[in-house]
N, C-alpha and C positions, 0 to 999 in steps of 0.2 A: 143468347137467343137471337134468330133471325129477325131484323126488321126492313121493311120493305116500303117505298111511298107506289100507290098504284093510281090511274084515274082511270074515266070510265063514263060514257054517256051520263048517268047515274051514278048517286053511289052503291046501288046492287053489281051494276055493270061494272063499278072499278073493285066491287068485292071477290065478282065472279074473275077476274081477269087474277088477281090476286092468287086466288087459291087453288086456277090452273097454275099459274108460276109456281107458288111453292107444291104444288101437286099434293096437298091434303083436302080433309072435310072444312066443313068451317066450325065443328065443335073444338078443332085443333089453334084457333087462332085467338084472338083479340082485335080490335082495331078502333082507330079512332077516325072521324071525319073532317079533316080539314079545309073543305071544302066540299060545299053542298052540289055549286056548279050555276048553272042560268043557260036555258037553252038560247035566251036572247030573242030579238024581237022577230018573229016568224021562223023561229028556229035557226035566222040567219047571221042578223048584227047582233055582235057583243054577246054571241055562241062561249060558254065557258064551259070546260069537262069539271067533273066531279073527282076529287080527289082526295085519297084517302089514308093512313097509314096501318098498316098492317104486320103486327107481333105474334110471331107461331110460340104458342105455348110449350111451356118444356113437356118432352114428356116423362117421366117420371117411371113408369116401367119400362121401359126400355130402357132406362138408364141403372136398373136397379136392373133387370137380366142383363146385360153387356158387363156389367162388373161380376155378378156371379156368374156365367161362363168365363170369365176369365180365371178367378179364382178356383172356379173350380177344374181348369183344367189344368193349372199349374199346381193345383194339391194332387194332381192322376185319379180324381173321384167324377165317374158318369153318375147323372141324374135329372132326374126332369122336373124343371121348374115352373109352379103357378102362382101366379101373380094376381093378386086382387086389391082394387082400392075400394075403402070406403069410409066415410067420416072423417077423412084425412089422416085416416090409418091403411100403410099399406101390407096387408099381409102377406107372405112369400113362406111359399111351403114347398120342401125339396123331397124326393123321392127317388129310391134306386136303392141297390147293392150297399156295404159299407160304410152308411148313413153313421155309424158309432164313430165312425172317422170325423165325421161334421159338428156332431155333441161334443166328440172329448170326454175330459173329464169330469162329472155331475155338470155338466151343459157348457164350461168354461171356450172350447172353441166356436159352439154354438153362439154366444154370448158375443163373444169377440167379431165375429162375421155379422152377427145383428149390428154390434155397434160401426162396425166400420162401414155398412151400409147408410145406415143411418148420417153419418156424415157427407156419402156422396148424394144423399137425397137431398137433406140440409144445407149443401153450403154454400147457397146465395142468402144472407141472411134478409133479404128484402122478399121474401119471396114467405108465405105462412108456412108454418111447423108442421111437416109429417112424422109421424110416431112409425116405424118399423117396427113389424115384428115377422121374426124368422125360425120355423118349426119343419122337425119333418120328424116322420112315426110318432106324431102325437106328441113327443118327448114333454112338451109342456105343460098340456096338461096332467098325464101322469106323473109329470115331478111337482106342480101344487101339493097335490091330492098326496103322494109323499110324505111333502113337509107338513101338511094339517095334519095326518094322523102323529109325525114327530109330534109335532108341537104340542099334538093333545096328551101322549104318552109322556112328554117331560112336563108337563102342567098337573099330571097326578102324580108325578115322581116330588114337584115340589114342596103339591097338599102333603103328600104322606110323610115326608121325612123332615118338611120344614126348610131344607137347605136349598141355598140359588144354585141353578142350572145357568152354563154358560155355552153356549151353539159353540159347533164350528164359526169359523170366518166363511160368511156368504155375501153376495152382491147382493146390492140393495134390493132388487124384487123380490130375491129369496127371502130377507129380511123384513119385506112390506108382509110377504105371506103370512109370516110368523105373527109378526104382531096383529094381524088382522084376523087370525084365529082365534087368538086370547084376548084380545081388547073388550071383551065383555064380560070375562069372565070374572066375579064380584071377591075371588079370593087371590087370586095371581095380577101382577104387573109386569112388564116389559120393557124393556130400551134398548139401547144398542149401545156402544161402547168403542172406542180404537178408533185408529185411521183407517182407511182403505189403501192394499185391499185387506186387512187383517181386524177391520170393523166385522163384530160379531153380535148377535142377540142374548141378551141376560134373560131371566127368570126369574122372578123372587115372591116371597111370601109376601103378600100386603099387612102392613101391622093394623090393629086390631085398633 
């Protein structure tokens, strides 16, 4: 990140002089005061400027679009990207043609571009934790809403025959889904099981 020492009649004046240099708003900065200044005695003796240092804050989407138009030009997929932050989640949602290209397989490239994002947003670790998350056609939502009805269909597959259900191997949000569909329910229990990535969700009867 840029940093700058600027002065300034004032310290408005060395902020203003500041933020023409780096040419942004001043929601883009930080700054500290290391000097208040003393206009001195009739403005004349012992005259001191105001001095100040000034940090441009990262910015965080643009560094989260300049990575996905990269990627996405070098996979040959057009789409248009919106970008939203909030609560120190930043959400990114792609749109256009060929999108099944971006998902993959049950989300698996989708996933992969979430996480790779996620580390170019993350890797100053002095800096607090953004959550990524990265969708396009909904795909996310409708793959929950998926897995809840799986989960409710092997949760009566269990009652009725009594025998443990074992998932495919899913990454762990697939797996938070799961269990957070049946976590209430007074005759079924859950856990998971294996390494990743071939950690999978079990099923079983609760004994009596």
């Amino acid at each position: 990140m840029k940093v700058l020492e600027m002065t300034g009649k004032t310290v408005d004046d060395a902020l203003k002089n500041a933020l023409l240099e780096l040419k942004v708003d001043i929601d883009r900065v930080e700054f500290e005061v290391l000097d208040s200044g003393n206009k001195g005695l009739f403005s004349l003796i012992g005259n001191r400027p105001a001095k100040i240092r000034v940090k441009l804050k990262r910015d965080y989407i643009n560094d989260v679009r300049v990575f996905l138009k990269n990627i996405l030009y070098c996979m040959k997929v057009k789409a248009d990207i919106t970008i939203k932050e909030q609560d120190n989640i930043i959400k990114v949602d792609l749109a256009g043609e060929d999108m099944g290209i971006l998902i993959g397989y049950r989300g698996e490239t989708l996933d992969s571009l979430q996480y790779l994002m996620s580390l170019v947003v993350n890797k100053n670790h002095d800096m607090e934790y953004k959550r990524v998350v990265l969708d396009t056609e909904n795909y996310r939502c409708k793959r929950e809403e998926t897995l809840r009805k799986l989960a409710r269909r092997v949760c009566e597959k269990v009652k009725r025959t009594g025998r443990t259900v074992k998932f495919e191997p899913m990454n762990p949000y697939e797996r938070r889904i799961i269990h957070s569909t049946l976590q209430n329910d007074s005759l079924v229990s859950t856990y998971s099981e294996g390494k990743e990535p071939f950690r999978r969700v079990v099923v079983i009867l609760k004994k009596a």
